[in-house]
C-alpha positions as CSV (number, residue, x, y, z in Angstrom):
1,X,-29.8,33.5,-4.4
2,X,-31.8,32.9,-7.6
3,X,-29.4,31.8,-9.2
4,X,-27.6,29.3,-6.7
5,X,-31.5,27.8,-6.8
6,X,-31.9,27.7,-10.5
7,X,-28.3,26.0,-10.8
8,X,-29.3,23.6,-8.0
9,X,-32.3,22.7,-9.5
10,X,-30.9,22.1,-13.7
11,X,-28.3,20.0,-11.5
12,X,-30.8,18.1,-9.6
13,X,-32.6,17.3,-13.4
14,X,-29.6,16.7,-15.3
15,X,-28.8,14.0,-12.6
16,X,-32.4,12.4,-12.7
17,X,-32.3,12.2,-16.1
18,X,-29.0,10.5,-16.1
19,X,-30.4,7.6,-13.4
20,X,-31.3,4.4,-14.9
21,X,-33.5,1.7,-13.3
22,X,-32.5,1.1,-8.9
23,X,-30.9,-2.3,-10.5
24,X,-29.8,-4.4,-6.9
25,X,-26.0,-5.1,-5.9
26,X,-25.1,-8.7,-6.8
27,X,-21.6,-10.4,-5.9
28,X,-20.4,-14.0,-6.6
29,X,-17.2,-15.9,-5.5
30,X,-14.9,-17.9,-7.7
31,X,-11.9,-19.5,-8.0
32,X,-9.8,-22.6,-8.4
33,X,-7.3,-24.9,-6.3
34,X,-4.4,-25.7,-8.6
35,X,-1.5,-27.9,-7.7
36,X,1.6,-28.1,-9.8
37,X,4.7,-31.1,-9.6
38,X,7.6,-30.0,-11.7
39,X,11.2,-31.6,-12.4
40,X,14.2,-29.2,-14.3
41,X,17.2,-30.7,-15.3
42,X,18.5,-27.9,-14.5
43,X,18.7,-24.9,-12.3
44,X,16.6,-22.0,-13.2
45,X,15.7,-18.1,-13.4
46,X,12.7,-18.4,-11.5
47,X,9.9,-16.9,-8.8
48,X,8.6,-18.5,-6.0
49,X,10.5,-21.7,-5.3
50,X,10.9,-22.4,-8.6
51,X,7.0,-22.3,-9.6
52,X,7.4,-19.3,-12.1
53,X,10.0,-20.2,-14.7
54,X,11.9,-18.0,-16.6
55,X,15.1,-19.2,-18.0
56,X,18.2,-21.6,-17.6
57,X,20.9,-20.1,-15.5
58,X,23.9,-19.2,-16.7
59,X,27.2,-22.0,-16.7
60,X,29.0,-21.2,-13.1
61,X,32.1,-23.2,-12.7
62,X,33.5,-24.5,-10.0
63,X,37.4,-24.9,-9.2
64,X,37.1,-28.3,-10.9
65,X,35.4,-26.7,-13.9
66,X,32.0,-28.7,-13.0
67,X,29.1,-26.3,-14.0
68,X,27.2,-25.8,-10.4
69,X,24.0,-24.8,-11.5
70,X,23.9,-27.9,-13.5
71,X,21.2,-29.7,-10.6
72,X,18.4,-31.3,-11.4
73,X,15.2,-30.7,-9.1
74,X,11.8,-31.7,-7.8
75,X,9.2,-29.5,-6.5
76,X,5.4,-29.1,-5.9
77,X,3.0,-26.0,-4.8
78,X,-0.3,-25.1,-4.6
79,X,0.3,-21.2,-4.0
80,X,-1.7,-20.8,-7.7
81,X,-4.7,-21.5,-5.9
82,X,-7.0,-18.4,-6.8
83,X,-9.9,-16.7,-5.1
84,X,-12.0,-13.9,-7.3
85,X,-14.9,-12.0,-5.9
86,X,-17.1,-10.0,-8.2
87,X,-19.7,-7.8,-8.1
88,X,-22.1,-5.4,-9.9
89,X,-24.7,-2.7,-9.1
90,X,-27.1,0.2,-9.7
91,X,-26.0,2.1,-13.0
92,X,-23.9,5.6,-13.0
93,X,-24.2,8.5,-15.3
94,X,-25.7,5.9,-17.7
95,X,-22.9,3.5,-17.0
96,X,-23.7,-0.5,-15.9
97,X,-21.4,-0.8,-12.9
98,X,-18.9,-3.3,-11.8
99,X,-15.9,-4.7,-9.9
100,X,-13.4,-7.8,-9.6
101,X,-11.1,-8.2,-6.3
102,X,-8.8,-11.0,-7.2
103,X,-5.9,-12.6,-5.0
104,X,-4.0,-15.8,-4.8
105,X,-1.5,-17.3,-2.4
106,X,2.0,-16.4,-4.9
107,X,2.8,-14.0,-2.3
108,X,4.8,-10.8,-2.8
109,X,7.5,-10.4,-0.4
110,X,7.3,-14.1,0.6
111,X,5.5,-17.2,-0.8
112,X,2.2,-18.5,0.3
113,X,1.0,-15.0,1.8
114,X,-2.0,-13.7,-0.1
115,X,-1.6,-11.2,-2.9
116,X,-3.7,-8.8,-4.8
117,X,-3.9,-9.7,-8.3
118,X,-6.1,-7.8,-9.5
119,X,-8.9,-4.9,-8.4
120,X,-10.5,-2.7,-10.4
121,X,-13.9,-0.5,-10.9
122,X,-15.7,-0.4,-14.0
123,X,-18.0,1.2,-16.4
124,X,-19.5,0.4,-18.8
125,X,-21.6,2.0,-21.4
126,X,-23.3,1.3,-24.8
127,X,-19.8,1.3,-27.0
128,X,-17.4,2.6,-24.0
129,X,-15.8,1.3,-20.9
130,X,-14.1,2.8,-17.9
131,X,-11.0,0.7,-15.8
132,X,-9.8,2.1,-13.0
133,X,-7.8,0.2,-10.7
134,X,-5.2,-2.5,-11.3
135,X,-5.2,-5.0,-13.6
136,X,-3.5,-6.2,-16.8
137,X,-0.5,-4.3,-18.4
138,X,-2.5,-3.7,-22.1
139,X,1.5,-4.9,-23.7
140,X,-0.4,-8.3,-22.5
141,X,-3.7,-8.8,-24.5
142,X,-6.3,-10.5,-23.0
143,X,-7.9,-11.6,-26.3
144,X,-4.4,-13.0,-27.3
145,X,-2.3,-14.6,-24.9
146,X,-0.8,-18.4,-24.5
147,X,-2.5,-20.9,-22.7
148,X,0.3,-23.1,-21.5
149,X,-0.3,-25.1,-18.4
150,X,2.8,-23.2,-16.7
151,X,2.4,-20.2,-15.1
152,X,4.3,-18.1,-16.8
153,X,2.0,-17.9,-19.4
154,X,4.5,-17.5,-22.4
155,X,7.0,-15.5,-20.5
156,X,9.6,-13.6,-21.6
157,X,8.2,-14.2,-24.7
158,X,5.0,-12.6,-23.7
159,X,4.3,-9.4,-21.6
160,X,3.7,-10.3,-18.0
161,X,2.3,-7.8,-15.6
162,X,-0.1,-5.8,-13.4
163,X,-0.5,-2.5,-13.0
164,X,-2.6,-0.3,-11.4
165,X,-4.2,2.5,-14.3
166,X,-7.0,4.4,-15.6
167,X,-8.1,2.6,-19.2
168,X,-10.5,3.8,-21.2
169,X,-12.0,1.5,-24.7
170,X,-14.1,2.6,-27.3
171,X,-15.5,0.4,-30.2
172,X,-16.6,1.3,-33.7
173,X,-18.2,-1.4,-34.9
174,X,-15.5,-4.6,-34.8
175,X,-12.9,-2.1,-34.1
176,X,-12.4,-0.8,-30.9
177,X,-9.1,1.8,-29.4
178,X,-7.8,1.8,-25.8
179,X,-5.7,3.8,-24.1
180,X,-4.2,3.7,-20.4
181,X,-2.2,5.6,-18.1
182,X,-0.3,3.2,-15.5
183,X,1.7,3.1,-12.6
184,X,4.0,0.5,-10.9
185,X,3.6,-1.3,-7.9
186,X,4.7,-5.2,-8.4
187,X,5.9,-5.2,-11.9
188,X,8.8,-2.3,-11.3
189,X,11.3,-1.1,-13.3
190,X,15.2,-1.2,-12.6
191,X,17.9,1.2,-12.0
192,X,21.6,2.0,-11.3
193,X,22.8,-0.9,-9.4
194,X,20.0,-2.4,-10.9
195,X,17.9,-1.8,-8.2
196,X,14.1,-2.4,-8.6
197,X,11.0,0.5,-7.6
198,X,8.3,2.2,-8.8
199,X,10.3,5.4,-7.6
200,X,12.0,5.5,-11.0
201,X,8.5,6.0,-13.0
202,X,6.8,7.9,-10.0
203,X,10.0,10.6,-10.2
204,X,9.8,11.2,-14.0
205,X,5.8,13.0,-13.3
206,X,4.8,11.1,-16.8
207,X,3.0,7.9,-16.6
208,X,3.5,4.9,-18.5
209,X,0.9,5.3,-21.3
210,X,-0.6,3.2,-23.7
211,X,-2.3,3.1,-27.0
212,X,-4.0,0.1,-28.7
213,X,-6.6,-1.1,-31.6
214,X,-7.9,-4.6,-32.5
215,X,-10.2,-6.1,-35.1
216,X,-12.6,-8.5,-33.7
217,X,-15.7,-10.7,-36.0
218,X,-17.1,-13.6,-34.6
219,X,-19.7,-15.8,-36.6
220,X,-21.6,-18.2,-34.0
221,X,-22.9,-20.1,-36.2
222,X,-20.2,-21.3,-37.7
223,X,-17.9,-20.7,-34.7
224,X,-15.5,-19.2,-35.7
225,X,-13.8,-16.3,-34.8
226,X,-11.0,-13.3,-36.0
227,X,-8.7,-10.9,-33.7
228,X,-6.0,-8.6,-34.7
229,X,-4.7,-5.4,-33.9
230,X,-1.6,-3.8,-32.0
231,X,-0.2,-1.0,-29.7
232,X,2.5,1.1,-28.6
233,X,3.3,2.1,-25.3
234,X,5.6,5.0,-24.2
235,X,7.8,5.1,-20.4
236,X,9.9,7.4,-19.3
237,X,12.1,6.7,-15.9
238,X,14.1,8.6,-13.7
239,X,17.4,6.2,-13.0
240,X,18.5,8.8,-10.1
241,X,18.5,12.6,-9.2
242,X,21.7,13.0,-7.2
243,X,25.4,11.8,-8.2
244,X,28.3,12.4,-6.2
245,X,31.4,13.0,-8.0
246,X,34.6,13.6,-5.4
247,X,32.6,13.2,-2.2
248,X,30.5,16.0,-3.8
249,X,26.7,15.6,-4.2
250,X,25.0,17.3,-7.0
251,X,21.3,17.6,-8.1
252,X,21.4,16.4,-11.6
253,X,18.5,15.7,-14.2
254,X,18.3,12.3,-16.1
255,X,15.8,10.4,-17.7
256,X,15.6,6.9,-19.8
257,X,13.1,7.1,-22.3
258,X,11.6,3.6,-24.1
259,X,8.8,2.7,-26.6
260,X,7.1,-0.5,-26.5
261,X,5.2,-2.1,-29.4
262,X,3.1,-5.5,-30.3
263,X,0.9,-6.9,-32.9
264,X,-0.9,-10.1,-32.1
265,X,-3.8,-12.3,-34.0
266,X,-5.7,-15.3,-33.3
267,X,-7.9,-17.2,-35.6
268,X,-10.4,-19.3,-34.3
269,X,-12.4,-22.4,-35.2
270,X,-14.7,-25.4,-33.5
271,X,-11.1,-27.4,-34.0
272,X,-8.1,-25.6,-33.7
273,X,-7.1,-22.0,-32.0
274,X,-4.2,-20.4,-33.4
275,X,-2.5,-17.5,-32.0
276,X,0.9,-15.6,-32.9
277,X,2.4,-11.9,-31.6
278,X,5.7,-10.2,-32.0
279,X,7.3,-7.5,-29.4
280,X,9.8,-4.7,-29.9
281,X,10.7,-3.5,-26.6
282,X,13.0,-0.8,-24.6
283,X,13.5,-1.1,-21.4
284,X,11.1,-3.5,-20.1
285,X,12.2,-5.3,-17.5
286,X,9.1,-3.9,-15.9
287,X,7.0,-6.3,-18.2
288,X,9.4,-9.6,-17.0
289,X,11.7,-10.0,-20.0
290,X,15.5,-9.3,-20.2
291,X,16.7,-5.4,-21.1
292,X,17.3,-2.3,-19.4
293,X,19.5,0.8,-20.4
294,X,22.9,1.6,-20.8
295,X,25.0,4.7,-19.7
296,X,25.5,6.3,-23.3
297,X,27.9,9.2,-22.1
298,X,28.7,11.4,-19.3
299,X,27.5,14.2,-20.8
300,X,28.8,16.2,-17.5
301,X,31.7,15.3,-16.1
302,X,31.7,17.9,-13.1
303,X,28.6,16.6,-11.7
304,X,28.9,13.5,-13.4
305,X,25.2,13.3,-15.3
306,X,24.7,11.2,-17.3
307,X,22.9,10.1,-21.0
308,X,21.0,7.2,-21.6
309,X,20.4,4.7,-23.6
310,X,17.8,1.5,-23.9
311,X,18.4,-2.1,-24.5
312,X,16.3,-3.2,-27.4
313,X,14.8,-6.9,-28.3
314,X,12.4,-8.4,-31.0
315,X,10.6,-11.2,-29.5
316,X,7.9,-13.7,-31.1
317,X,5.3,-16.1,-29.8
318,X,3.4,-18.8,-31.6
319,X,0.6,-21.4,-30.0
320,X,-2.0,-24.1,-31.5
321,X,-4.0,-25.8,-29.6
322,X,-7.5,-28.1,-29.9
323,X,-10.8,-27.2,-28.9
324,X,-12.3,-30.4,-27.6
325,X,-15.1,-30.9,-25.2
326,X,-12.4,-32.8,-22.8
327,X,-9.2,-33.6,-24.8
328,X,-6.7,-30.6,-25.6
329,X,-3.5,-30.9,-27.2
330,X,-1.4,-27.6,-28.1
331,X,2.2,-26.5,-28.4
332,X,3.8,-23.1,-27.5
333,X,6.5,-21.8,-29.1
334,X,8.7,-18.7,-28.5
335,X,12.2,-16.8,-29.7
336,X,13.3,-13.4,-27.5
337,X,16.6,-12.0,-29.3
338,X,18.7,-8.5,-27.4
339,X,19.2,-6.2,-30.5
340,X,21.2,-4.2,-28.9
341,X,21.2,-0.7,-27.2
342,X,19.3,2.1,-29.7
343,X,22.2,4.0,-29.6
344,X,25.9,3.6,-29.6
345,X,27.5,3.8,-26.2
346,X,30.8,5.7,-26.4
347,X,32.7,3.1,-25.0
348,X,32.1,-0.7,-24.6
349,X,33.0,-1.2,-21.1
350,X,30.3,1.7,-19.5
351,X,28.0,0.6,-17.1
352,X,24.5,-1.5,-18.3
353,X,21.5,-1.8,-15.8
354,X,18.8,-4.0,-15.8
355,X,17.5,-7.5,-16.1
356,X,19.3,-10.5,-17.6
357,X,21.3,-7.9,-19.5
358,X,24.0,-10.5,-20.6
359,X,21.3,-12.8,-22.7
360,X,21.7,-12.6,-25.9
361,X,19.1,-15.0,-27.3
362,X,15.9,-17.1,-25.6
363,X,13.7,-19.9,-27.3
364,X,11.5,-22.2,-25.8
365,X,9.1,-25.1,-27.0
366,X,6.6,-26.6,-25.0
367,X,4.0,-29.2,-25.8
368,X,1.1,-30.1,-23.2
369,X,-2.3,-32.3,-23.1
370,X,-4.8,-31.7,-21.1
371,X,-7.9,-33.1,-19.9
372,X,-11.3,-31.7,-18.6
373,X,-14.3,-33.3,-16.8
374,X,-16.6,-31.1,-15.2
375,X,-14.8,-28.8,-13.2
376,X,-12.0,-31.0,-12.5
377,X,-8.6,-30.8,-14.9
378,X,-5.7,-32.3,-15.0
379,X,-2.6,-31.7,-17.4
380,X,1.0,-32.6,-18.2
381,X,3.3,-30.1,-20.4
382,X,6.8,-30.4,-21.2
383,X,8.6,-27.1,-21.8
384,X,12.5,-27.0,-22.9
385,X,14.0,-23.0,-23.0
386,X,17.2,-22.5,-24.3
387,X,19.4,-19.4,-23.3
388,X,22.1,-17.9,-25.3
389,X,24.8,-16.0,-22.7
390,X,27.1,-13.4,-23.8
391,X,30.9,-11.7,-23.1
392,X,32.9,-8.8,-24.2
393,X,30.1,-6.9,-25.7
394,X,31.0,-4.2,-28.0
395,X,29.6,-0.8,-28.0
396,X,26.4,-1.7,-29.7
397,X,25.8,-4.1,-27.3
398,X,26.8,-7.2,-28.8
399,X,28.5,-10.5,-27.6
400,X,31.6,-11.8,-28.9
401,X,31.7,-14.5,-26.9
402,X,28.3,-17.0,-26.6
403,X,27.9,-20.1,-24.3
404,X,23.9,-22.0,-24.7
405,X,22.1,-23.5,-21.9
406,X,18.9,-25.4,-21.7
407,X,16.5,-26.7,-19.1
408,X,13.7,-29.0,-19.6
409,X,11.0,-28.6,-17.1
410,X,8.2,-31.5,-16.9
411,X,5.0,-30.2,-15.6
412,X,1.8,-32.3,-13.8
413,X,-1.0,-30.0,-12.5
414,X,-4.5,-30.7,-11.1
415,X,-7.1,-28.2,-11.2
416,X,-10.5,-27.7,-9.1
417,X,-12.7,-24.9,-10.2
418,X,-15.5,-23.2,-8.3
């Protein structure tokens, strides 16, 4: 009994001592109403009625040989419109305390329903903070990413997605490490059939994890500013865990194994912002860009298991843009290129999952203006992607056959912030 009170009471001190200051609980709302008119020459690759662009679809002949996705169209949509509540509170374990819930009207399973963006918890202490909850996939860095009027935000060329994760950062000075385990919920990944869940990372029992450092020095008086750094990131997924192989089923074993890695920097000055990054990726049609795996070999052919093997791609993202007061003028640019699967498939014709697996080859340049008053903006971008389709792939993964499309997308967008 003495002892159950003396461990009470060392508890009871330990958690006193740990207390800060009764700080109050503060919350805020903010947000923006964003509308967006758009004309493609073409038909596209796209989310949400069009609003999220990807890429040009592919030629599609008809019996006259008259391409049918060649259609222009016309569209406009405010589902961008945004909504973010924040909040803070009394510290923990030493730890300033605070949140974000963040939705919009993009929709998930169908467009202008209200999604959840983002929602996480943190913590933060004197050179260490705590995420938990969902919110950016650390493949895309939030101290590096394009600023393009369209949504996409740079996409394929850039990561896009969110996940939910435990992410932990620690700074040294102007360096600082992260690391993050993550799950999927929106952003999936794809399977035989190329299906699309978050079953195939949930049934391989190993998170998708993350490792990242950046450089950061900032001089305010001369305002300028230096980032650079770069990560890898490691998934494993589970395509399936039952074949059937002559009206047998068998319980079988597989796994598709990927690594994931990017180096950005961004220089910045009172007159110009300049940003670049590169990607190697495996697998990551979980991060919105074309790839996925192939089957290497059946490695049993009674109960037909299989080996696999990941598509791989080098992609590449530049931007400059002004820093005025109201006027800015940038251009994006951006080059996604399929390497290839890492290994050799044992025959050309077996079976390829994934996303856009026939692309051999994106690039896109886009040059906006836009223009700020207050809290009102209004912009205009023009962005052309070209896409480079293949046939009869070899067993490397590489066309023989290439046909190129392009789209031009005009963009007009009013913004209202509050």
């Amino acid at each position: 009994m003495k002892k159950i009170v003396q461990l009470i009471y060392f508890t009871t001190i330990s958690l006193a001592l740990l207390a800060q200051e009764n700080k109050p609980f503060t919350s805020s709302i903010s947000g923006y109403v964003k509308n967006d008119v758009f004309y493609d020459t073409r038909e596209t690759v796209s989310a949400r009625d069009g609003h999220f662009l990807l890429w040009p679809s592919p030629i599609a002949l008809d019996s006259s040989n008259t391409d049918m996705n060649n259609i222009a169209q016309l569209n406009m949509l405010a589902i961008q419109s945004r909504i973010t509540f924040r909040f803070s509170g009394p510290d923990v374990l030493g730890a300033h305390t605070s949140g974000l819930i963040e939705g919009d009207f993009f929709g998930n399973a169908s467009i202008n329903s209200l999604r959840l963006r983002h929602a996480f918890v943190k913590l933060n202490w004197e050179h260490t903070e705590l995420i938990s909850g969902q919110y950016w996939n650390p493949l895309f860095v939030t101290s590096c990413f394009p600023g393009t009027i369209s949504f996409n935000t740079g996409t394929p060329f850039n990561s896009f997605a969110r996940n939910p994760q435990l992410r932990i950062t620690h700074t040294l000075g102007n360096i600082s490490f992260t690391g993050a385990l993550l799950s999927q919920v929106d952003n999936v990944s794809r399977s035989i059939n190329n299906t699309k869940s978050s079953t195939y990372l949930r049934q391989s029992v190993i998170p998708d994890a993350h490792l990242q450092f950046a450089y950061a020095t900032k001089n305010d008086s001369t305002q300028r500013s230096f980032t650079c750094g770069g990560g890898i990131a490691y998934k494993q997924i589970t395509p399936r865990n039952t074949s059937t192989v002559d009206s047998i089923i068998y319980t079988i074993d597989e796994s598709v194994k990927g690594l994931t890695a990017v180096v950005f920097s961004k220089i910045q000055t009172s007159l110009l912002t300049i940003k670049i990054s590169m990607r190697y990726g495996e697998n990551i049609p979980d991060i919105t860009a074309p790839g996925g795996f192939a089957v290497k070999n059946v490695s049993d052919t009674i109960t037909g298991k299989s080996e696999y093997t990941p598509l791989t791609s080098l992609s590449y993202w530049g931007e400059i843009h002004t820093n005025g007061d109201y006027w800015e003028f940038g251009v994006f640019g951006g080059l996604f290129t399929n390497t290839g699967t890492k290994e050799k498939m044992n025959s050309a014709t077996n079976p390829v999952y994934g996303l856009a697996t026939n692309i051999t080859r994106l690039y896109r340049v886009s040059p906006r203006v836009m223009y700020t008053i207050n809290k009102f903006r209004v912009g205009l971008e023009y962005e052309y992607t070209g896409a480079v389709y293949g046939k009869n792939f070899n067993a490397n993964y590489k066309a023989h056959s290439l046909s190129d499309v392009s789209n031009s997308r005009i963009l007009f967008t009013t913004v209202y912030s509050f």
